[in-house]
VODO-902560 format. One line per field, with one value per atom (N, C-alpha, C): y, z, x; atom name; residue in one letter. Coordinates in steps of 0.1 Angstrom, whole numbers. Atoms other than C-alpha are relative to their C-alpha. Layout:
// residues N
yy Y,...
zz Z,...
xx X,...
atom CA,...
rest A,...
***
This chain:
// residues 69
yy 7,18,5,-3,15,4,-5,33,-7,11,13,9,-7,22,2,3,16,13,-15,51,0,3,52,9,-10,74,-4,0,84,6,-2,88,2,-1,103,-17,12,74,-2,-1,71,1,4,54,13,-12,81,12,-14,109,8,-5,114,8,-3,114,-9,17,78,-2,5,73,4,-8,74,-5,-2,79,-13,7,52,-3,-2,61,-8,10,35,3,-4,45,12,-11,68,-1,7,52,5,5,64,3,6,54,4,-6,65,-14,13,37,2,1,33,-3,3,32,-14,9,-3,1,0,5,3,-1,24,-1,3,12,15,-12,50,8,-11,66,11,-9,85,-2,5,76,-15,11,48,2,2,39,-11,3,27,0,6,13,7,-10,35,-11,12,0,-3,3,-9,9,-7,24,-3,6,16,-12,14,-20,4,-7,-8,7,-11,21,-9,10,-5,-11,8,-28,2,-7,-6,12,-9,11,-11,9,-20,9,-4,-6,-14,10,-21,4,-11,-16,9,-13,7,12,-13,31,2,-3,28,2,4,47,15,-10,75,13,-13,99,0
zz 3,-76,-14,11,-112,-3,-2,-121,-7,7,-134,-6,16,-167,5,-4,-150,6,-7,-139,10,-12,-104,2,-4,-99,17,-17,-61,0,-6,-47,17,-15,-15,7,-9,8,2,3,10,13,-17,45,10,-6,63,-3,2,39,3,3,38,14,-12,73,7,1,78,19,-11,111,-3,-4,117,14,-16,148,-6,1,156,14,-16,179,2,-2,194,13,-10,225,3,-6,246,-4,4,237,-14,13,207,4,1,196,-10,10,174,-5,5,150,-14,9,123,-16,18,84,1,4,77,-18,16,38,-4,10,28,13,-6,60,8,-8,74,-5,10,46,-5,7,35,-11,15,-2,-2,1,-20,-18,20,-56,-5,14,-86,-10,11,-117,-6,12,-152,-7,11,-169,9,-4,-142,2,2,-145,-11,13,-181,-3,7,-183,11,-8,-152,-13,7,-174,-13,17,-210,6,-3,-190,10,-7,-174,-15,13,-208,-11,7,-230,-15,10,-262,-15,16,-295,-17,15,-334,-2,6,-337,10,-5,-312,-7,4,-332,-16,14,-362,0,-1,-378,-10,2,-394,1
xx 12,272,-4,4,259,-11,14,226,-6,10,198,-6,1,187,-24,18,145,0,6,127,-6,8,116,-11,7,86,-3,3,76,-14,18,41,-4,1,28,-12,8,15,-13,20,-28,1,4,-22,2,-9,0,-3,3,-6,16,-6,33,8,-10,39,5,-2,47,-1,7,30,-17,15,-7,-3,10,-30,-13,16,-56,-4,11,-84,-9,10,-100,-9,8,-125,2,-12,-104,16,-20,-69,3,-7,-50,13,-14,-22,7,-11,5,10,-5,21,7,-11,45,-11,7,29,6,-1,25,5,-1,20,17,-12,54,11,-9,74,7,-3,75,6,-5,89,-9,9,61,-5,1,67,0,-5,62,3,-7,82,-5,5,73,5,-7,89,-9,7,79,-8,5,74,-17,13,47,-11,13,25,0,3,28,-11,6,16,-14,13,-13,-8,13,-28,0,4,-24,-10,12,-43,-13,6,-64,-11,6,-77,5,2,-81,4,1,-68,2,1,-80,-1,-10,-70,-15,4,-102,3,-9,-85,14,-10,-55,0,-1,-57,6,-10,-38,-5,9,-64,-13
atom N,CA,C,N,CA,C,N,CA,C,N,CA,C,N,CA,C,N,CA,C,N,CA,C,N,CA,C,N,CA,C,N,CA,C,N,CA,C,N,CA,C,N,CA,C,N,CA,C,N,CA,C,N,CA,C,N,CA,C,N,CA,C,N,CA,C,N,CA,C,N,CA,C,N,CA,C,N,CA,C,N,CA,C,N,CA,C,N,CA,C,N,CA,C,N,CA,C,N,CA,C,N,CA,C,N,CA,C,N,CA,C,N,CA,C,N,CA,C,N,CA,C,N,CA,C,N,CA,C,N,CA,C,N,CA,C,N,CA,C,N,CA,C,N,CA,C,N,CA,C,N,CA,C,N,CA,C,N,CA,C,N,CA,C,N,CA,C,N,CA,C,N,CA,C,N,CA,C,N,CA,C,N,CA,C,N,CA,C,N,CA,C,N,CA,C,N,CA,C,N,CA,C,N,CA,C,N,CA,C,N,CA,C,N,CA,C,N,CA,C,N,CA,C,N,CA,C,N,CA,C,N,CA,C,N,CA,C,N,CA,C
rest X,X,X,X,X,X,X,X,X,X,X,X,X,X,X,X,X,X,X,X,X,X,X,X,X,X,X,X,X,X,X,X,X,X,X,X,X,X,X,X,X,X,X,X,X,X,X,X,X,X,X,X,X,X,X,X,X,X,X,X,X,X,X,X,X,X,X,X,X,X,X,X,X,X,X,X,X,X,X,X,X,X,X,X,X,X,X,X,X,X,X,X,X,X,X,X,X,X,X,X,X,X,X,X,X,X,X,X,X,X,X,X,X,X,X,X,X,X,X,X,X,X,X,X,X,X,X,X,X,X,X,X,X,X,X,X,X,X,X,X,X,X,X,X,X,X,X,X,X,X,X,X,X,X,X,X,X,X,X,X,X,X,X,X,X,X,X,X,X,X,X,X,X,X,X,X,X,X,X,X,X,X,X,X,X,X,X,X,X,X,X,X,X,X,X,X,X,X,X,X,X,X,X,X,X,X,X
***
């Protein structure tokens, strides 16, 4: 298998918390269930390009933040 030239970063899960099940307590009944969000992995991945283009359009940068003294 050839490697792809794209950076994967990894992130612990919000839902799970990295244990890829959670508990949900409903009256008396809980229940134990599979992470929907990262499919029970714990982690989820992430492309380098797409935190990139997130934080550039997430902090509007314009030419008077770009200057060089």
């Amino acid at each position: 298998m050839a490697k792809s030239k794209t950076r994967r970063h990894a992130f612990i899960c919000e839902t799970c918390k990295g244990n890829g099940y959670v508990k949900i307590i409903h009256s008396d009944d809980i229940g134990i269930h599979q992470c929907w969000t990262c499919e029970s992995q714990g982690e989820l991945y992430v492309d380098e390009s797409e935190v990139v283009e997130s934080y550039i359009d997430a902090h509007y940068i314009t030419d008077d933040d770009i200057k060089l003294h």
